[in-house]
gemmi code that builds the backbone of each chain (N, CA, C; Angstrom):
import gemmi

chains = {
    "A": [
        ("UNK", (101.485, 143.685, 257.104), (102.216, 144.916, 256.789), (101.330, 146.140, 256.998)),
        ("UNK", (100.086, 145.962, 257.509), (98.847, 146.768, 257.750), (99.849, 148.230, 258.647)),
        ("UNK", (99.560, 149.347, 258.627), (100.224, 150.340, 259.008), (99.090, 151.305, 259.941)),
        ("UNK", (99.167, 151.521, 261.008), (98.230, 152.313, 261.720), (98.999, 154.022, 261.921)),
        ("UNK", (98.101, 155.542, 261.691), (98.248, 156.406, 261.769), (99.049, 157.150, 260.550)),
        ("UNK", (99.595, 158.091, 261.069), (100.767, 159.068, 260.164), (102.263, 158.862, 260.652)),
        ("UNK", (102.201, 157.925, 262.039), (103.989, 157.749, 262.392), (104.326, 156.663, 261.172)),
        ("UNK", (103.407, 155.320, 261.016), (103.813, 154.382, 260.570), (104.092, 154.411, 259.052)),
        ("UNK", (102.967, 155.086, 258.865), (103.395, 155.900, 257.298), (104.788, 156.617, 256.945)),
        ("UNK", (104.645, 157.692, 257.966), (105.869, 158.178, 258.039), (107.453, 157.366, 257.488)),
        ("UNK", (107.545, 156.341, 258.561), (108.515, 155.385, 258.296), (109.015, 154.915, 257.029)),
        ("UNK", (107.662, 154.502, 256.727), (107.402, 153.792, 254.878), (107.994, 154.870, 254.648)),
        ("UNK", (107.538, 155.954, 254.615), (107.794, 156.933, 253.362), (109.616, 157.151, 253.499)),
        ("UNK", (110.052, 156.974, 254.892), (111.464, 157.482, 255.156), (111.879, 155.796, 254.377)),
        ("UNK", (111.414, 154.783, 254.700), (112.961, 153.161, 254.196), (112.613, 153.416, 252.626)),
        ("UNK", (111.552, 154.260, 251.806), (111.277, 154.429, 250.576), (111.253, 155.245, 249.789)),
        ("UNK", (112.259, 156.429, 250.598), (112.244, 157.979, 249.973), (112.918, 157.776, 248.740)),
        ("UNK", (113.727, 156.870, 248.168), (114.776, 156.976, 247.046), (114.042, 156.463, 245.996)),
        ("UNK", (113.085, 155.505, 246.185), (111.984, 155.240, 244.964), (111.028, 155.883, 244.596)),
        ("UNK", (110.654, 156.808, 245.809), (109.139, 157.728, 245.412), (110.227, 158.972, 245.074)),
        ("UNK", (111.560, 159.351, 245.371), (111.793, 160.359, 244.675), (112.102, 160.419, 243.111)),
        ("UNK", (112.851, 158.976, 243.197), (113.050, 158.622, 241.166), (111.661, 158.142, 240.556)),
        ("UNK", (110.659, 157.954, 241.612), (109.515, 158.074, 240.710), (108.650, 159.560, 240.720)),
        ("UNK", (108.452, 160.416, 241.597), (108.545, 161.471, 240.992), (108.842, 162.487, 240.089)),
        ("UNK", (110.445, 162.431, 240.403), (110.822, 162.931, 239.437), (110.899, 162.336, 237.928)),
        ("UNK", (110.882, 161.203, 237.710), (110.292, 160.519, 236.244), (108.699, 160.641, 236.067)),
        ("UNK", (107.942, 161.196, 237.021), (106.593, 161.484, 236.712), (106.345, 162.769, 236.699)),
        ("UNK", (107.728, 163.937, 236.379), (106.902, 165.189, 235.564), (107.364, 166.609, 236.556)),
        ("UNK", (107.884, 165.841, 238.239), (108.407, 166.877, 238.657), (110.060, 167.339, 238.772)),
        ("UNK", (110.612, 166.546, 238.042), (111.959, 166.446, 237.863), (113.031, 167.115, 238.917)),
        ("UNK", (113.883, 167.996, 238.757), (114.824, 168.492, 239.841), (113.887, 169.028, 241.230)),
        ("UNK", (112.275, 169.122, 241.234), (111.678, 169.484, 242.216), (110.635, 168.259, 242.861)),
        ("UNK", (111.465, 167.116, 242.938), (111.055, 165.880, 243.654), (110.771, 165.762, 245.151)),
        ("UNK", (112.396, 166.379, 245.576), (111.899, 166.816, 246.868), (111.278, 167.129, 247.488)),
        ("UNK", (111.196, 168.856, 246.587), (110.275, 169.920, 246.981), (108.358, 169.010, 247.206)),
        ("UNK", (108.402, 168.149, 245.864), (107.239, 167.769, 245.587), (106.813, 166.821, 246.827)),
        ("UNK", (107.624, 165.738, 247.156), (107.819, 164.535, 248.148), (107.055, 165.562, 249.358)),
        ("UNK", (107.931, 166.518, 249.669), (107.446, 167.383, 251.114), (106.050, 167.931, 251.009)),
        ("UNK", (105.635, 168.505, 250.112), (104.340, 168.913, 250.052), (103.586, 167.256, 249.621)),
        ("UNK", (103.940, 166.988, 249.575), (102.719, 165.618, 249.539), (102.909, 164.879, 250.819)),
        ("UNK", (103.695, 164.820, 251.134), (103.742, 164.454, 253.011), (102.797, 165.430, 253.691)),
        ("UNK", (102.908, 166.263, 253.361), (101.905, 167.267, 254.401), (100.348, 167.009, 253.886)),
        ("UNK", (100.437, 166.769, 252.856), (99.178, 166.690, 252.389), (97.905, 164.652, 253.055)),
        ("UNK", (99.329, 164.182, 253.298), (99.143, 162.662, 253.465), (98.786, 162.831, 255.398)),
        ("UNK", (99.738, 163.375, 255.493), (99.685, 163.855, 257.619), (98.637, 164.031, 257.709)),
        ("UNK", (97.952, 164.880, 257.194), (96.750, 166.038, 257.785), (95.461, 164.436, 257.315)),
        ("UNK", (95.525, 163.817, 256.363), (94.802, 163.079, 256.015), (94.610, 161.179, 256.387)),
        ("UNK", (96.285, 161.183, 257.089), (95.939, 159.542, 257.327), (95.964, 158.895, 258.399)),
        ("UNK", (94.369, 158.915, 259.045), (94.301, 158.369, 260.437), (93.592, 157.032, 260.396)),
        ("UNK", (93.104, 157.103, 259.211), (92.648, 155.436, 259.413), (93.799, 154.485, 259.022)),
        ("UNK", (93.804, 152.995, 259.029), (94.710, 151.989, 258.727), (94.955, 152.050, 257.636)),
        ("UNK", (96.535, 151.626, 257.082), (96.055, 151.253, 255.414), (97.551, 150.115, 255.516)),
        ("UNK", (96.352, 148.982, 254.610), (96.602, 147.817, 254.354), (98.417, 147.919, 253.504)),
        ("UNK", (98.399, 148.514, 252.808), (100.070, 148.469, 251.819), (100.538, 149.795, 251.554)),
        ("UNK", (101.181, 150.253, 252.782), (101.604, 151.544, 253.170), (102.573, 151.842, 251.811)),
        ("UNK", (103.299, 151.007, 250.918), (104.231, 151.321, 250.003), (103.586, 151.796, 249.182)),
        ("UNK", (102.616, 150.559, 248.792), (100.937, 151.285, 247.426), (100.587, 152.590, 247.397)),
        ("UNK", (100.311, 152.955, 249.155), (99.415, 153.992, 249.429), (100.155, 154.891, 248.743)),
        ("UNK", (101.825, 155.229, 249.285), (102.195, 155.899, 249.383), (102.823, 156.470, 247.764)),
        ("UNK", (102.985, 155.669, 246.738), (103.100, 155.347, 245.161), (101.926, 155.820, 244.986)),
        ("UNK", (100.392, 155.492, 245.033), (99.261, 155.873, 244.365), (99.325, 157.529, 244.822)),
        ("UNK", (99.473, 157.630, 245.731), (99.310, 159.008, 246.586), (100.540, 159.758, 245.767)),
        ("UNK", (101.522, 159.737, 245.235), (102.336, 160.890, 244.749), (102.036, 160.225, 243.048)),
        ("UNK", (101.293, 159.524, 242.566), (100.603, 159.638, 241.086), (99.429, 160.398, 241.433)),
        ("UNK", (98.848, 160.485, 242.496), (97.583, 161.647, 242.765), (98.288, 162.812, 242.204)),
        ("UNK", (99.359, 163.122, 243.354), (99.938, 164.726, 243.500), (99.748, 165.084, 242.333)),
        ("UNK", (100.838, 163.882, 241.712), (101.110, 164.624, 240.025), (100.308, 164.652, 239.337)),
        ("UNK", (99.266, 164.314, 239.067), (97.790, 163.986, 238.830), (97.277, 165.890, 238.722)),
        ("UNK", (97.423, 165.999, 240.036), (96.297, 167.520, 240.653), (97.701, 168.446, 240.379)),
        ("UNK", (98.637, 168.412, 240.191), (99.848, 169.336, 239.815), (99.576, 169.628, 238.253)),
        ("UNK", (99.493, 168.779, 237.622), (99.131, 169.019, 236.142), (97.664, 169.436, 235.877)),
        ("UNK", (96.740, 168.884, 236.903), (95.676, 169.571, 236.244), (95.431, 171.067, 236.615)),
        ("UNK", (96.226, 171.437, 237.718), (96.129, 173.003, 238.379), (97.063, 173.998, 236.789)),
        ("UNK", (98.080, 173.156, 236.646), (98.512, 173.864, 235.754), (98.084, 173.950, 234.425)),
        ("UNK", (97.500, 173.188, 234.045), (96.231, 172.959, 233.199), (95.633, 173.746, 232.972)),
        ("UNK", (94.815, 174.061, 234.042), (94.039, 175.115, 233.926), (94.342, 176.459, 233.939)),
        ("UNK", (95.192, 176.860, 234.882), (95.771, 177.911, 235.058), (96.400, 178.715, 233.546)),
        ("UNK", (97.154, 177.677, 232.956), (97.651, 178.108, 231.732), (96.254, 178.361, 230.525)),
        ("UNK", (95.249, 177.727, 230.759), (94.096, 177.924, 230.090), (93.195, 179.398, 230.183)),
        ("UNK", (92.998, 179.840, 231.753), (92.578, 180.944, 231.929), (93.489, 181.831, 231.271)),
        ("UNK", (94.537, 181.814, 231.165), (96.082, 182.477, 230.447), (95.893, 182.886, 229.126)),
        ("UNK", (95.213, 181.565, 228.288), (95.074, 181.630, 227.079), (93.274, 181.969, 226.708)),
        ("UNK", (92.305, 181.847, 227.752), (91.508, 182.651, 227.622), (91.215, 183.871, 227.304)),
        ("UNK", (91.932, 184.365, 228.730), (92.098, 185.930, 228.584), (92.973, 186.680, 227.381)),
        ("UNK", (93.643, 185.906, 226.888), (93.899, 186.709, 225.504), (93.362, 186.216, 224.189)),
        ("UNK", (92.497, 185.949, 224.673), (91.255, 184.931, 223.092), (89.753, 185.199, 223.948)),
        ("UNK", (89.881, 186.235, 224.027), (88.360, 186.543, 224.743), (87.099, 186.040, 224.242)),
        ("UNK", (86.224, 185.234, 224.847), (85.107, 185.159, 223.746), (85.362, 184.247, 223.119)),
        ("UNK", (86.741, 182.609, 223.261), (86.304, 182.120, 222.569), (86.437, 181.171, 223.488)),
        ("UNK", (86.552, 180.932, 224.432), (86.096, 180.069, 226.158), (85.295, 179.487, 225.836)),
        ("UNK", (85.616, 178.250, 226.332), (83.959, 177.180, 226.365), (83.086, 177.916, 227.272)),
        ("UNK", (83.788, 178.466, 228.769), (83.199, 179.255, 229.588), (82.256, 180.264, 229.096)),
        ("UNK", (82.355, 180.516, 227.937), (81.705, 181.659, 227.280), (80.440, 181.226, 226.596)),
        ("UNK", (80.389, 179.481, 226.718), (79.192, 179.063, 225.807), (78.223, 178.804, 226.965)),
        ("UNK", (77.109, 179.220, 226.670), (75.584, 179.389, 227.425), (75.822, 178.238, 227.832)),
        ("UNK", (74.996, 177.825, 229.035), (74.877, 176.799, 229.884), (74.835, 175.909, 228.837)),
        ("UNK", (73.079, 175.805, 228.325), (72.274, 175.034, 227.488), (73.241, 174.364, 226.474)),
        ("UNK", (74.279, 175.069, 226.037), (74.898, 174.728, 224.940), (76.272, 173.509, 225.764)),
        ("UNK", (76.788, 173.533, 226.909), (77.535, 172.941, 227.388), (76.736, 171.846, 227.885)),
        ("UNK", (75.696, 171.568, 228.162), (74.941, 170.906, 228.530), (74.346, 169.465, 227.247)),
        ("UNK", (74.135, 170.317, 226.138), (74.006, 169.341, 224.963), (75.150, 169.149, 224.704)),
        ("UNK", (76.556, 169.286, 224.486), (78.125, 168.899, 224.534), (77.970, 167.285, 225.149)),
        ("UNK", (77.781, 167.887, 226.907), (78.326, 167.181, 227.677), (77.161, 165.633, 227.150)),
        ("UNK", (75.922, 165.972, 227.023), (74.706, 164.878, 226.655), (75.836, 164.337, 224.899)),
        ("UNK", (75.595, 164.197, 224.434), (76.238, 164.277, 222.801), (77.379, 163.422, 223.071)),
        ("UNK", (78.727, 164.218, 223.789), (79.781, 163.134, 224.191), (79.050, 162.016, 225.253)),
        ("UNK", (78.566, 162.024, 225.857), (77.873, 160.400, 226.464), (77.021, 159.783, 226.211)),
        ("UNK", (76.568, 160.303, 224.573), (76.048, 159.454, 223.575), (77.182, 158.363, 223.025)),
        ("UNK", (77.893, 159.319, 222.362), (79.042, 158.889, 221.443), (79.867, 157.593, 222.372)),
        ("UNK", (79.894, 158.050, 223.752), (80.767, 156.925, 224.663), (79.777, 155.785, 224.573)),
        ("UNK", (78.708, 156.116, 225.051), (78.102, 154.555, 225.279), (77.771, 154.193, 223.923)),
        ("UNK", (77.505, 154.465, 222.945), (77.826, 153.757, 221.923), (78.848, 152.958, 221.377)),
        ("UNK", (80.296, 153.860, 221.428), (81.424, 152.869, 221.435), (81.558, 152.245, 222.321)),
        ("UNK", (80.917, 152.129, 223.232), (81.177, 150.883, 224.193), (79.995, 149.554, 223.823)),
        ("UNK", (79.248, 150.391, 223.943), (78.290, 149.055, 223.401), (78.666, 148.603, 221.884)),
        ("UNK", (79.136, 149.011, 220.958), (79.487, 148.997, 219.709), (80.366, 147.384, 220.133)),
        ("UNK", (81.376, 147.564, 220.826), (82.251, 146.207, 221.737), (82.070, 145.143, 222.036)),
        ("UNK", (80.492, 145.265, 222.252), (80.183, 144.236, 222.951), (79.864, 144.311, 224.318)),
        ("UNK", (78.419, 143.356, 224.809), (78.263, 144.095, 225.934), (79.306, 143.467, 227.304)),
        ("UNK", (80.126, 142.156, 226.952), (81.310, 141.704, 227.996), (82.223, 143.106, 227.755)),
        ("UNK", (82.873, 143.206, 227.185), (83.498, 144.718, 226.633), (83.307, 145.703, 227.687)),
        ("UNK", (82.559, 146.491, 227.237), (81.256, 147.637, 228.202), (80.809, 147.112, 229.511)),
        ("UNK", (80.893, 146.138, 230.224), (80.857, 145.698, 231.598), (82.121, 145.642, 232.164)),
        ("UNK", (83.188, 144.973, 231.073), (84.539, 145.000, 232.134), (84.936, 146.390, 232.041)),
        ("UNK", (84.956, 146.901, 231.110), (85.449, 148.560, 231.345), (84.607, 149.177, 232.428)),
        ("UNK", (83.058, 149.341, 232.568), (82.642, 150.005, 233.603), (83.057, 149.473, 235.285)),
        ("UNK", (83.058, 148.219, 235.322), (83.351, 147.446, 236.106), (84.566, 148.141, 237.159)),
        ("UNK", (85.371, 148.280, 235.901), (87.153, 148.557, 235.775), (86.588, 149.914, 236.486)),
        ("UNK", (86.528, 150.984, 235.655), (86.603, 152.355, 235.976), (85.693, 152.991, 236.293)),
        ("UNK", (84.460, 152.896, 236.526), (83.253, 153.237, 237.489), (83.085, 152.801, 238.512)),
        ("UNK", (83.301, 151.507, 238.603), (83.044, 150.605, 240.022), (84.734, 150.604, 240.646)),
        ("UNK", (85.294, 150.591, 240.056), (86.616, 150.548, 241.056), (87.229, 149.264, 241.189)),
        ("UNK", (87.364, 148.030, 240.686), (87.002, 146.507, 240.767), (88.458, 146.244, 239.942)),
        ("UNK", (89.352, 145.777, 240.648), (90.142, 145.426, 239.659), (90.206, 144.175, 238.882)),
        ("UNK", (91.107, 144.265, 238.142), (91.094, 142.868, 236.667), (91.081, 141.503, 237.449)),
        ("UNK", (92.229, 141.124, 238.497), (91.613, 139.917, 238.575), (90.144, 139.860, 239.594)),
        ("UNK", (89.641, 140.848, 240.207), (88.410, 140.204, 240.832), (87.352, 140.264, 239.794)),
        ("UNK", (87.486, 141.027, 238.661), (86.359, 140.997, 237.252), (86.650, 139.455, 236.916)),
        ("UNK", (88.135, 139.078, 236.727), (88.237, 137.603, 235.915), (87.897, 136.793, 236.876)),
        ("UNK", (87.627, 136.713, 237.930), (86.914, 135.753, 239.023), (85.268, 135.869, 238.657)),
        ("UNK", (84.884, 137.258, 238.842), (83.562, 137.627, 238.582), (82.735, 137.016, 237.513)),
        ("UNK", (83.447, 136.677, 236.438), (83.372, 136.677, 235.051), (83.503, 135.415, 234.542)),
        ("UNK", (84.413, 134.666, 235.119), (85.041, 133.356, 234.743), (86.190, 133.806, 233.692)),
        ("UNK", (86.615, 134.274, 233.658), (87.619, 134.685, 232.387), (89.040, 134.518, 232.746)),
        ("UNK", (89.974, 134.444, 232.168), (91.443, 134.705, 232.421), (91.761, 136.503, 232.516)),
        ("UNK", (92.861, 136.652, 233.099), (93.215, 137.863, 233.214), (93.874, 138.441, 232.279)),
        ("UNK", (93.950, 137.763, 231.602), (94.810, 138.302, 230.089), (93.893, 138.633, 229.203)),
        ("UNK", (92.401, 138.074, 229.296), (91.220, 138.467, 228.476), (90.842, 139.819, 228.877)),
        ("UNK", (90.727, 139.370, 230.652), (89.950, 140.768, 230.861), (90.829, 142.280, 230.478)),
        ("UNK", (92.164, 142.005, 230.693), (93.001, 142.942, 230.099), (92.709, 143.221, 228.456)),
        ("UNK", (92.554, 142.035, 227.558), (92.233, 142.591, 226.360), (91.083, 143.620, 225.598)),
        ("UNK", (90.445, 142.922, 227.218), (89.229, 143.751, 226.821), (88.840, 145.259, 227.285)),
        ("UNK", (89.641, 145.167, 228.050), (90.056, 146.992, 228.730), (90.876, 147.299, 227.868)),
        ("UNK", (91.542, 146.725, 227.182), (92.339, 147.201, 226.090), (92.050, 147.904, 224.952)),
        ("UNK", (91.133, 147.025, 224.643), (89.933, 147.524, 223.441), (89.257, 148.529, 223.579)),
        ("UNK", (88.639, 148.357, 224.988), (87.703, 149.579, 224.988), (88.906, 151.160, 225.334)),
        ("UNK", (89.651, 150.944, 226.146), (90.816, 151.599, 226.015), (91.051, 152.645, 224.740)),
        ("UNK", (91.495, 151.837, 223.624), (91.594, 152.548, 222.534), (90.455, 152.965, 221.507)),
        ("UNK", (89.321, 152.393, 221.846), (88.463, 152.909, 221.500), (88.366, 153.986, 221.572)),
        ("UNK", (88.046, 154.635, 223.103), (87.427, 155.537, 223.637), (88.859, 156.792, 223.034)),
        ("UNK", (90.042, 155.959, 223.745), (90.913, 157.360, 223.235), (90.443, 157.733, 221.377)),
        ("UNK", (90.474, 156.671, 220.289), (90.323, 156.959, 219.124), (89.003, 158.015, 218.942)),
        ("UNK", (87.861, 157.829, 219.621), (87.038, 158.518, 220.063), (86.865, 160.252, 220.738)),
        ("UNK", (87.649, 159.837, 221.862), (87.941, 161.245, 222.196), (89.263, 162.359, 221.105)),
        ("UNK", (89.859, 162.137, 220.577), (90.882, 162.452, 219.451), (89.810, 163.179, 217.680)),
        ("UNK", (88.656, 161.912, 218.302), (87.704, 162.614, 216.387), (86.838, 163.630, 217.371)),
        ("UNK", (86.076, 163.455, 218.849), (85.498, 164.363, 218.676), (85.895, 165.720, 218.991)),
        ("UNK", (87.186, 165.801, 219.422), (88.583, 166.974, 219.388), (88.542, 167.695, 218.298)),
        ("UNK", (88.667, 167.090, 217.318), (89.154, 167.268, 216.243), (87.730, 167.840, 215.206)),
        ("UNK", (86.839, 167.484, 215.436), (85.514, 167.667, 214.486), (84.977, 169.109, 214.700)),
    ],
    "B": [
        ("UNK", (114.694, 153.689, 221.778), (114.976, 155.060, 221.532), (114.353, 155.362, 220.075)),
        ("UNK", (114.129, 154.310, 218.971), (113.192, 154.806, 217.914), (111.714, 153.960, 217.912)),
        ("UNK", (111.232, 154.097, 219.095), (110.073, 153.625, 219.064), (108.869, 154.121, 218.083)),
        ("UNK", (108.527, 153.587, 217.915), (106.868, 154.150, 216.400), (106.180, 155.238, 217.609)),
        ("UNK", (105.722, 155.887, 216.796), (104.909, 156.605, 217.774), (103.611, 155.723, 218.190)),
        ("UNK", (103.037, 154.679, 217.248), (101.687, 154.044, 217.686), (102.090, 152.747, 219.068)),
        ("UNK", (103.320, 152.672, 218.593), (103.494, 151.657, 219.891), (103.920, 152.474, 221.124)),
        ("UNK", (104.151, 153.570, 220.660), (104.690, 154.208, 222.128), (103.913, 154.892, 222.705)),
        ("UNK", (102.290, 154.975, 221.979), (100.801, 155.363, 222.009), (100.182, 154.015, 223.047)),
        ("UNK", (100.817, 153.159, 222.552), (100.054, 151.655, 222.948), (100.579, 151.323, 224.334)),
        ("UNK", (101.882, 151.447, 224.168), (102.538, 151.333, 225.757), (101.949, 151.657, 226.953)),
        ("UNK", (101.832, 153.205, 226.046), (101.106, 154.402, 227.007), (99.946, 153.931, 227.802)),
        ("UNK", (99.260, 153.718, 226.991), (97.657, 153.382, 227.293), (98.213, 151.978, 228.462)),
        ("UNK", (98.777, 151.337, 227.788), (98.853, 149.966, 228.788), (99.085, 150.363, 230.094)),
        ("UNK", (99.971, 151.226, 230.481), (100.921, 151.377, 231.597), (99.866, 152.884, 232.376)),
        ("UNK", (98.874, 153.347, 231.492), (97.982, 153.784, 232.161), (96.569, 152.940, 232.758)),
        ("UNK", (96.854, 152.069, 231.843), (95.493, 151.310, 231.875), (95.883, 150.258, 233.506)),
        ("UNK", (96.922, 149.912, 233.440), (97.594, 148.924, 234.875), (97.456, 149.668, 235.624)),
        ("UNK", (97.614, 151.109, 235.858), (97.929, 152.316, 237.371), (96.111, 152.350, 237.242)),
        ("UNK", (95.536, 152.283, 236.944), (93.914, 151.826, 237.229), (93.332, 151.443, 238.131)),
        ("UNK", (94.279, 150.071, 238.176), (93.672, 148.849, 238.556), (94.744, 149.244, 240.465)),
        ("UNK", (93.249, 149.358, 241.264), (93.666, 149.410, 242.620), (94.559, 148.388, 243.363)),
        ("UNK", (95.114, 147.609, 242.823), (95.691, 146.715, 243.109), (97.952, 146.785, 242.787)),
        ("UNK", (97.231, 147.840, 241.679), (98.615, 148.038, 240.855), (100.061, 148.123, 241.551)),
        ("UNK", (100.971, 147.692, 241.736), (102.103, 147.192, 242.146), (103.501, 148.243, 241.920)),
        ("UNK", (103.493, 147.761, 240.395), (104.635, 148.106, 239.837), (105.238, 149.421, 239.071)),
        ("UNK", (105.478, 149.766, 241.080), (105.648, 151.224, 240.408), (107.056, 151.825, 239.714)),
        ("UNK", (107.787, 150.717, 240.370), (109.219, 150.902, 239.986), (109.706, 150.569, 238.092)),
        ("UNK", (108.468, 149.393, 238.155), (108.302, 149.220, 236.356), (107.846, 150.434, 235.468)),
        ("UNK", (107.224, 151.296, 235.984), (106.621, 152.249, 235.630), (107.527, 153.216, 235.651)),
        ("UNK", (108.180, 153.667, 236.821), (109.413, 154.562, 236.810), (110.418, 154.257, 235.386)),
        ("UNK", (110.768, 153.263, 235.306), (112.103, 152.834, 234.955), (111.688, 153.353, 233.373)),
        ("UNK", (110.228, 152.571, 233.041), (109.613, 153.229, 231.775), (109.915, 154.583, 231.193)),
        ("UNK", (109.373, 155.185, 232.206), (108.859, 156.858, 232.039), (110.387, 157.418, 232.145)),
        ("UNK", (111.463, 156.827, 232.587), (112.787, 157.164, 232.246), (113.272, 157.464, 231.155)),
        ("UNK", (112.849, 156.459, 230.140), (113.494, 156.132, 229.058), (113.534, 157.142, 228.053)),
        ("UNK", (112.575, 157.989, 228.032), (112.567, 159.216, 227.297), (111.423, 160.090, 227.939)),
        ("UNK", (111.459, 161.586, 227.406), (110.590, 162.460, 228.182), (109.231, 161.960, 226.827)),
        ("UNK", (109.854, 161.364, 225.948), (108.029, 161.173, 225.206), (107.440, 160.231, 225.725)),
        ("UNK", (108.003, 159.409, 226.876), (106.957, 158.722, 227.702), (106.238, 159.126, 228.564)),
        ("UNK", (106.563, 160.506, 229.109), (105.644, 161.005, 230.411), (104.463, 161.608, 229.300)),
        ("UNK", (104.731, 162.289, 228.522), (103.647, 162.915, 227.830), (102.858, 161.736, 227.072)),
        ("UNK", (103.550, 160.784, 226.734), (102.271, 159.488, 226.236), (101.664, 159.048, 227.625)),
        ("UNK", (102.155, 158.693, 228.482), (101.681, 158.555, 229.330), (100.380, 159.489, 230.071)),
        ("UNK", (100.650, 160.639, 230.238), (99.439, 161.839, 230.474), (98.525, 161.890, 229.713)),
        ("UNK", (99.296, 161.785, 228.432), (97.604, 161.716, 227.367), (96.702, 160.629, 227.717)),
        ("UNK", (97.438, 159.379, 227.748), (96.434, 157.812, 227.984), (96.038, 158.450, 229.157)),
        ("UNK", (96.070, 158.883, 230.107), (95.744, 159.050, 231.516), (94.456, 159.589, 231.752)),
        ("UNK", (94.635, 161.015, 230.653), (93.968, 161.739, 230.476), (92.628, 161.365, 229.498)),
        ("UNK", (92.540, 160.579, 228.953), (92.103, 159.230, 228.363), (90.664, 158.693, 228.537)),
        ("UNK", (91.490, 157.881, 229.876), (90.639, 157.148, 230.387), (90.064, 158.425, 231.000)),
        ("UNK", (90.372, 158.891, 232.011), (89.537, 159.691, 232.781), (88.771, 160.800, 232.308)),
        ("UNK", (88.679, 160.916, 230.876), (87.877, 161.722, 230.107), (86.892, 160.870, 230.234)),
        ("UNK", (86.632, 159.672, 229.583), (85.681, 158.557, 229.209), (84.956, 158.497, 230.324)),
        ("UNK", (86.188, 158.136, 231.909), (85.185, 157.817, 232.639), (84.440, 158.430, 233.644)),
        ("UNK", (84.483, 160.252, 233.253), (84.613, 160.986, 233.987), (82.818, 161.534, 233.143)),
        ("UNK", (82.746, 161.080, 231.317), (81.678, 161.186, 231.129), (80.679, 160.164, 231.142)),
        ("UNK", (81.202, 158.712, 231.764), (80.063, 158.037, 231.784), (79.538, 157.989, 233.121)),
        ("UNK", (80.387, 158.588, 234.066), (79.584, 158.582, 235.648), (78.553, 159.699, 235.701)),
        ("UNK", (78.866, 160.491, 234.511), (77.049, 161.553, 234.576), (75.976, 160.998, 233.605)),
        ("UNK", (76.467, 159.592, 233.282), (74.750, 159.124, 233.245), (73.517, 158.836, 234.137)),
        ("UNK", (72.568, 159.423, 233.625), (71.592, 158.921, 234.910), (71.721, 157.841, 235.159)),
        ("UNK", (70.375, 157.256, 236.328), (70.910, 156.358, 237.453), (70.041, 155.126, 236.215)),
        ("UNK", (68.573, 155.134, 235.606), (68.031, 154.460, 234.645), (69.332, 153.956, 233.441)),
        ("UNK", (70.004, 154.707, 232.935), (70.979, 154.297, 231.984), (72.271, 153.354, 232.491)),
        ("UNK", (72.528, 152.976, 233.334), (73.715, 152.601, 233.932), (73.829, 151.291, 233.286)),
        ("UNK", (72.784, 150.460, 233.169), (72.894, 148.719, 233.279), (72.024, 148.783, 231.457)),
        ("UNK", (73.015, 148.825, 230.643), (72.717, 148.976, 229.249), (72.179, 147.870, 228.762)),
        ("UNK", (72.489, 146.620, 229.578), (71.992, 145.407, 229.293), (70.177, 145.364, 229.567)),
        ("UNK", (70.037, 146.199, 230.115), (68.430, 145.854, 230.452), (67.802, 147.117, 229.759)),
        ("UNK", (68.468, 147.438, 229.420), (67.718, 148.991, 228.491), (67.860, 148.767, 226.973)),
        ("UNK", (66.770, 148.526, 225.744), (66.861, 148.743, 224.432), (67.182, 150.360, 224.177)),
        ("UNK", (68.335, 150.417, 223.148), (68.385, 151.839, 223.155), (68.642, 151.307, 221.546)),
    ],
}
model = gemmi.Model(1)
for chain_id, residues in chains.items():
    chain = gemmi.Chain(chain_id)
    for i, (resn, *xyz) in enumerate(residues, 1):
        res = gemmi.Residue()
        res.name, res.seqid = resn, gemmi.SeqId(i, " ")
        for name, pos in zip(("N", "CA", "C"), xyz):
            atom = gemmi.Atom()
            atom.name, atom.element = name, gemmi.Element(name[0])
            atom.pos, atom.b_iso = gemmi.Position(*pos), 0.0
            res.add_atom(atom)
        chain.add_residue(res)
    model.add_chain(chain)
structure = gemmi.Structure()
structure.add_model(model)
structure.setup_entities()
């Protein structure tokens, strides 16, 4: 099913427009699916000249990107928004040095709750989301079942969110 | 439609934690999900937002810290 260029893509994207549009629009861009679908085609053209193995995947991971970089533009945007009328109280506003011990401090706190887990724990999660490696080639890697290695991304999972939520909050 | 909020916290995370994994499939399972109410896209963004906080601060560890197993800390 290997797909060569932007025609073959193309295609995919045309026998699959009715699923990437109800999944769009259930992922946040609602009555502007379309609109969204077209600007992410242009964005996919200009970018896909090498092969890709599961043109349907590509093309699903690629509009969870969009929406991905759509929310974080607006993200921010609405942030500079609420900057500028809270002057002075911007993280932007805190001295390097001081964002710098933040950023050291929170990747204390992470690798601790990860090691806190256990160090199988803290390997399948980095494994998972640093290395890029998905669950079943970790449960091959590992000897494990895939329902473990899932438990254990699970764990560390809610860890980290329970984690990021106190140091929000503190 | 009266889901707990901790399971609909838990979902979240799951169905972020699967779109992870480069392999991930089921996107139409995922659609059909995020249908069901608009408090699934926003559980969903938070878990999202989540992970990629976590793993967005453990890729600025130095290159010595990476393999925790061989380091006493």
């Amino acid at each position: 099913m290997e797909t060569h260029g932007s025609s073959g893509l193309h295609a995919t994207l045309l026998d699959n427009r009715g699923r990437l549009l109800r999944f769009l629009a259930a992922r946040g861009a609602g009555s502007d699916a379309e609109d969204v679908l077209h600007d992410l085609w242009q964005k996919i053209a200009v970018a896909a000249d090498r092969p890709v193995a599961d043109p349907v995947s590509y093309l699903f991971r690629a509009a969870e990107n969009h929406m991905r970089d759509i929310r974080r533009a607006t993200f921010s945007r609405e942030k500079r928004q609420l900057d500028w009328h809270e002057l002075g109280n911007a993280p932007e506003d805190e001295p390097v040095g001081e964002r710098i011990f933040i950023a050291r401090e929170q990747l204390q706190h992470v690798q601790a709750a990860l090691a806190a887990l256990g160090s199988r724990v803290d390997h399948v999660f980095r494994r998972y989301r640093l290395d890029g490696v998905g669950q079943a080639e970790i449960a091959s890697e590992l000897g494990m079942s895939l329902s473990s290695v899932e438990k254990d991304l699970q764990k560390a999972y809610r860890t980290l969110a329970e984690l990021r939520t106190k140091l929000n909050t503190e | 439609m009266t889901t707990h909020p901790s399971e609909l916290t838990e979902a979240a995370r799951l169905w972020a934690m699967r779109v992870a994994d480069p392999s991930f499939g089921d996107w139409d399972g995922l659609t059909r999900w995020l249908e069901i109410s608009p408090a699934h896209l926003a559980a969903y963004e938070a878990a999202v937002q989540d992970g990629e906080w976590a793993a967005a601060i453990l890729a600025s560890e130095a290159p010595a810290e990476k393999d925790p197993s061989r380091h006493q800390r």
